[in-house]
Residue, then its C-alpha position, 0 to 999 in steps of 0.5 A: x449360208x445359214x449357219x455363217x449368218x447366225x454365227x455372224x448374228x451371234x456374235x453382235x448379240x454376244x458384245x464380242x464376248x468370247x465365252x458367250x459368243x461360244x456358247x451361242x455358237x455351240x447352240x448353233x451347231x447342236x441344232x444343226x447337227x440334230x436337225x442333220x442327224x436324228x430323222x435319217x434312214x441311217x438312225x433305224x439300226x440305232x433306233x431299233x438297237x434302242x427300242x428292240x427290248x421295249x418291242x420284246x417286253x410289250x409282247x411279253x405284256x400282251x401274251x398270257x402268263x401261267x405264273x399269277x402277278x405276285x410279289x416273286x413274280x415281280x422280283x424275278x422280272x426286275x432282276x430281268x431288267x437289271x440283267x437287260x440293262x446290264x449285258x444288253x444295254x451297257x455292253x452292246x446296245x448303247x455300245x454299238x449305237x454310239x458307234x454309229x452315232x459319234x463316228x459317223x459326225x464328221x465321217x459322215x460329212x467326209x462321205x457326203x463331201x459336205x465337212x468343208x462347210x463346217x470347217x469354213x464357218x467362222x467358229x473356233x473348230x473347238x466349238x465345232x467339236x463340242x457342239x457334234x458332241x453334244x448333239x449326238x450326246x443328246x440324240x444317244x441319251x433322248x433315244x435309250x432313255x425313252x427306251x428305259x422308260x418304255x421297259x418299265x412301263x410294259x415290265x411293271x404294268x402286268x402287276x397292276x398296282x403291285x407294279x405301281x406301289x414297287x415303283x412309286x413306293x418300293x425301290x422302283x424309282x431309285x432303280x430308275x433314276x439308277x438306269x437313267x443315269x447309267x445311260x447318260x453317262x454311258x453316252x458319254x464315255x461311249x461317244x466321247x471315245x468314238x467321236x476321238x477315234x472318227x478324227x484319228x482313223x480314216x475308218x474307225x470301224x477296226x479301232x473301234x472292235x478293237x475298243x470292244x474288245x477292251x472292254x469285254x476283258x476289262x475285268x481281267x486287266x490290272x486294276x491300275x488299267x481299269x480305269x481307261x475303260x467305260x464299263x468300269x466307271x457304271x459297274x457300280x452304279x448298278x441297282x441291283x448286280x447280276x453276275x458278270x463273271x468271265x466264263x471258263x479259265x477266264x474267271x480265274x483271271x479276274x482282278x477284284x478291284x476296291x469298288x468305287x463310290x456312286x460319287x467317284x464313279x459319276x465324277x471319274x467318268x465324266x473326268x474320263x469324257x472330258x479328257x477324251x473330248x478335249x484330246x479330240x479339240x486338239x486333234x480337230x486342229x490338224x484335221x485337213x479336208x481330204x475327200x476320197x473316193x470312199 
């Protein structure tokens, strides 16, 4: 087997060093699972969840506007983006598309009747852990943000150069960066859980409606629970706030919480990550080839 080869070349390339032995076999694994994963008919759901409003943007580019390309134009259009990386991006789209990504690393095997092979390797199953997770980390993060940037591409480029200066000289650029990291770090609160709940549950479809529903009413949790959720740790690295409050009687629910630093809230997510990631290399150790029928 490929893999086992490459493992065992590794290893005497490494000394016997543990770390760095590990570390090549990390790489091993994410290029497998890349290679494995990325161009298959099961990712167009995902790549359509990523690219629908670049496609829905570029038909707004090329259809006639009655309103002239000036600057409130303009601020109307970039509090749009805010809102679509806000409600659309954040809450379903990279929701729903690591649910299919991170889920679907050993499920996936499991089905195919293929997890064995994995398992059989000579790596650590911690390793093997790590390196799905940051292959589907780099899959989710390579996809939304090319769609990030294709959503200012054809949002900006209708004003000509107003677009351009705002980008280049204005909030443009800071504004991008912003998404950018909110996508990544989305990815990887977001697969972190999914990938804990796809070793836990046989089918992690009904937990993970479950999570979605955890998320959508965080803001009426107590402030000491907020935490535990993804949505929390992005809510203030926003660029620009669009209004999410709950509607109806459920607004009066809502709990204010002290906002968080940019910093806090980086560090605290990925501290999140981790520690649902490692909670996963642990659950890795009793996980048994059982293959069903499903």
């Amino acid at each position: 087997m490929r893999e086992q080869e490459i493992a065992a070349q590794s290893a005497r390339e490494t000394g016997g060093r543990p770390w760095g032995l590990r570390a090549r076999q990390t790489g091993v694994l994410v290029q497998r699972e890349v290679k494995r994963s990325l161009f298959t008919r099961r990712r167009i759901w995902v790549y359509l969840l990523a690219f629908g409003p670049v496609l829905l943007l570029a038909i707004h580019r090329a259809m006639p506007h009655s309103e002239p390309a000036n600057a409130a134009a303009l601020r109307d259009e970039t509090r749009m983006l805010a809102g679509i990386m806000q409600f659309y991006y954040v809450r379903l789209g990279l929701f729903f598309a690591c649910m299919g990504i991170f889920t679907w690393l050993f499920r996936g095997e499991t089905v195919e009747r293929t997890l064995h092979y994995p398992l059989l390797l000579p790596v650590r199953r911690e390793v093997l852990v790590v390196g799905k997770f940051l292959a589907g980390a780099a899959i989710a993060i390579a996809l939304f943000e090319m769609a990030v940037l294709g959503c200012f591409f054809f949002l900006y480029s209708r004003f000509g150069s107003l677009g351009w200066n705002y980008i280049l000289e204005g909030a443009g650029l800071h504004q991008l960066g912003a998404y950018l990291l909110i996508v990544a770090l989305g990815v990887l609160g977001y697969g972190s859980v999914f990938l804990g709940l796809s070793l836990m549950f046989r089918n992690p479809i009904v937990p993970g409606a479950v999570f979605f529903g955890w998320e959508a009413i965080t803001p009426v949790l107590p402030s000491w629970l907020q935490p535990l959720s993804v949505t929390f740790y992005l809510k203030p690295l926003y660029p620009i706030s669009v209004s999410s409050h709950l509607p109806g009687v459920l607004a009066l629910f809502t709990v204010v919480t002290e906002p968080v630093s940019t910093f806090t809230a980086v560090i605290g997510l990925l501290c999140f990550a981790a520690a649902v990631l490692a909670f996963s290399c642990y659950r890795i150790r009793k996980t048994e080839i059982a293959y069903t029928s499903d």
